[in-house]
C-alpha positions in Angstrom: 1.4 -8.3 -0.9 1.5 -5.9 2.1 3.9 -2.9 3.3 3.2 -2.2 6.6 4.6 0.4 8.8 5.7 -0.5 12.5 5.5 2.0 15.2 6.9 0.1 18.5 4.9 -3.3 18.7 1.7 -1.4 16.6 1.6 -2.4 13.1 -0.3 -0.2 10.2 -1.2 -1.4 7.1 0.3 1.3 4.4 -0.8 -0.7 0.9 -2.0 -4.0 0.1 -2.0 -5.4 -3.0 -4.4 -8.5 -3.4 -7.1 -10.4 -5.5 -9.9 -10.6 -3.2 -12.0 -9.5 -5.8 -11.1 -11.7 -8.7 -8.0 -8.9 -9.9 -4.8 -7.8 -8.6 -5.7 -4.1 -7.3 -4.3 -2.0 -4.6 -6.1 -0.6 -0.8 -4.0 2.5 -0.1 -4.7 2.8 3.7 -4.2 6.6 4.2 -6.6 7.8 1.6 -8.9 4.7 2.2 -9.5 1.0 2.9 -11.5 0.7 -0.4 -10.2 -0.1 -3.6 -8.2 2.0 -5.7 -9.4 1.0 -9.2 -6.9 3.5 -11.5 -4.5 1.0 -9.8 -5.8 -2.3 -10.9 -4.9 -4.6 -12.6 -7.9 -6.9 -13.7 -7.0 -6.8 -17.2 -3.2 -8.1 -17.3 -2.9 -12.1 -16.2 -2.1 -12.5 -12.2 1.9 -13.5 -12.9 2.5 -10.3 -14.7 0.5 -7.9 -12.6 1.7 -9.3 -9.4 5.3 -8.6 -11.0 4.0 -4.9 -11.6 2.8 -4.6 -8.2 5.9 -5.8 -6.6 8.2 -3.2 -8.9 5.9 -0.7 -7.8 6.2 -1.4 -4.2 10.1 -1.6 -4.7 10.7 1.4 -6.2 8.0 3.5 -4.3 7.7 2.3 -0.8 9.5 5.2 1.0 7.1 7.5 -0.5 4.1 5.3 0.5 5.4 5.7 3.8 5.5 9.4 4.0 2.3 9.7 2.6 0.8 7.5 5.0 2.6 8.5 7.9 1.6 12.8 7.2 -2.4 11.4 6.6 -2.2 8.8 9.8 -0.2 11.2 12.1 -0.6 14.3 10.4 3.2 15.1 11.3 4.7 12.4 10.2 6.5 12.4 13.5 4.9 9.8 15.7 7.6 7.5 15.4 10.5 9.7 16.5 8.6 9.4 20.0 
């Protein structure tokens, strides 16, 4: 699961959520592309972390957003251009 941030026809990556390494866990793009394991989810089964993951990006994706956009663009004003 990805929420992506669109600037014109450029597309960033904000968050992923996936289980490319056997767990749900979350890649927060503006603090890094590694994992972020005080996110995971490798103990719960896949249905009910994906659930968790998705509530999380539901009810937090504007501030994911503003966090990546004042770490990516420093102002957070790149797309008012």
């Amino acid at each position: 699961m990805n929420l992506s941030y669109w600037v014109g026809n450029q597309g960033y990556e904000v968050i992923r959520y996936d289980t490319a390494h056997g767990y749900v866990h979350l890649h927060s793009f503006w603090i890094s592309p590694e994992i972020q394991r005080w996110r995971s989810y490798e103990d719960r089964p896949l249905t009910e972390a994906f659930r968790a993951a998705y509530q999380d990006v539901k009810e937090n994706w504007e501030r994911y957003i503003e966090l990546f956009k004042r770490e990516v663009f420093h102002d957070g004003d790149k797309d008012k251009n």
